[in-house]
C-alpha positions in Angstrom: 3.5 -1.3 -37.0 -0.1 -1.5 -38.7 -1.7 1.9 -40.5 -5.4 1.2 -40.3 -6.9 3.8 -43.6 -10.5 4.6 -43.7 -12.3 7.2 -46.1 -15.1 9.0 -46.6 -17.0 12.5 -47.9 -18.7 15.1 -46.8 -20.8 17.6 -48.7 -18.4 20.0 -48.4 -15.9 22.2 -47.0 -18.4 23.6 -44.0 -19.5 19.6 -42.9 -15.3 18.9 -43.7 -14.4 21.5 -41.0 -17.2 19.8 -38.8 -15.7 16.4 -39.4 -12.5 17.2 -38.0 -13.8 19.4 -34.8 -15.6 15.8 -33.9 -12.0 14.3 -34.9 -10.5 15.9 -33.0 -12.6 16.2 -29.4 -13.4 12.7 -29.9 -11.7 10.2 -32.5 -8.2 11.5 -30.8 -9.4 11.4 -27.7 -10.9 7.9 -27.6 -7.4 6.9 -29.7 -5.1 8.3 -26.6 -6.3 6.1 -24.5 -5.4 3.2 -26.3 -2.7 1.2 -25.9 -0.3 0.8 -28.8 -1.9 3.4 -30.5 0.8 5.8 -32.2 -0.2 8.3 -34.6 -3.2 9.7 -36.6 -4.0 11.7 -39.5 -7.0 13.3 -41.0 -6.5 14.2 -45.1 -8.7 15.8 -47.2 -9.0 16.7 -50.5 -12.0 18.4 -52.7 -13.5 16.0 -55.5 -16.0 18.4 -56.9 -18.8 19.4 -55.3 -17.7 16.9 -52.0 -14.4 16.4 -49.9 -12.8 13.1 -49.8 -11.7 12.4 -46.5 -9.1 9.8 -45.1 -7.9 8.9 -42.1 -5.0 7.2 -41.2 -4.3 5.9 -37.7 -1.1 3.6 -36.7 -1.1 0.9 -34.4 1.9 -1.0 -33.0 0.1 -4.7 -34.0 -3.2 -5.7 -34.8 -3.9 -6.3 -31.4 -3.6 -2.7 -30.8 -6.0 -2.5 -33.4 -8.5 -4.3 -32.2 -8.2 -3.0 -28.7 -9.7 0.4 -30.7 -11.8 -1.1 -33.0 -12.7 -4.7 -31.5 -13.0 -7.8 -33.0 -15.0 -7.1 -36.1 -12.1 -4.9 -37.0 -12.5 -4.3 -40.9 -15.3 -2.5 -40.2 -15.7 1.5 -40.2 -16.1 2.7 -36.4 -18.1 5.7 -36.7 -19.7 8.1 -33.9 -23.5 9.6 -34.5 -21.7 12.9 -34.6 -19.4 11.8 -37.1 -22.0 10.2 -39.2 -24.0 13.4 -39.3 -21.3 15.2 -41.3 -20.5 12.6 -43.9 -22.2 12.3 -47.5 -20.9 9.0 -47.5 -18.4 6.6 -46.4 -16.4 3.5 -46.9 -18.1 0.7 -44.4 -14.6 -1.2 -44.6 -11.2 -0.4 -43.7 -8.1 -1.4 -45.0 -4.6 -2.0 -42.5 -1.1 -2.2 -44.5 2.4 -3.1 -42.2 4.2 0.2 -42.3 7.5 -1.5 -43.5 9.4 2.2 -42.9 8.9 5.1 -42.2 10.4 8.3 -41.1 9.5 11.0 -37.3 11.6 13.1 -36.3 11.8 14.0 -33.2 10.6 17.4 -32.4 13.4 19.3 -30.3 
């Protein structure tokens, strides 16, 4: 399994709770629809006068991964609506092999 991490901030906590509306009416939905595609998180933390946001998405191969984010795959994939609530962002991403890990299954 591959976790693909980006990050980013916004100016605050107002922009933070507009980040992950678009999140989650659009990131998740475009993600669903991917094959291989297995899991996502949105983090955040305040850093001063910003929020640090992270996400972390997981993949089933890097194949997967590129099926998401296509071939140029180390790059940030960012939506205009996305873009308008960040102060800044990483324009790289990073992908690590999930070597264990840990769901239970919800009953």
């Amino acid at each position: 399994m591959i976790a693909r991490s980006w990050q980013a901030r916004t100016r605050g906590p107002r922009e933070t709770a507009r980040y992950h509306e678009v999140f989650e009416s659009e990131v998740l939905e475009a993600l669903g629809g991917v094959a291989g595609f297995r899991g996502a998180c949105l983090l955040a933390r305040p850093t001063g006068a910003s929020v640090e946001i992270r996400t972390v998405t997981l993949f089933t191969s890097m194949d997967a991964v590129k099926a998401f984010a296509g071939e140029d795959h180390e790059r940030e994939r960012v939506t205009s609506p996305a873009r308008a609530t960040l102060l800044d962002s990483v324009p790289t991403v990073q992908h690590f092999e999930v070597l264990t890990g840990l769901w239970p299954s919800r009953g």
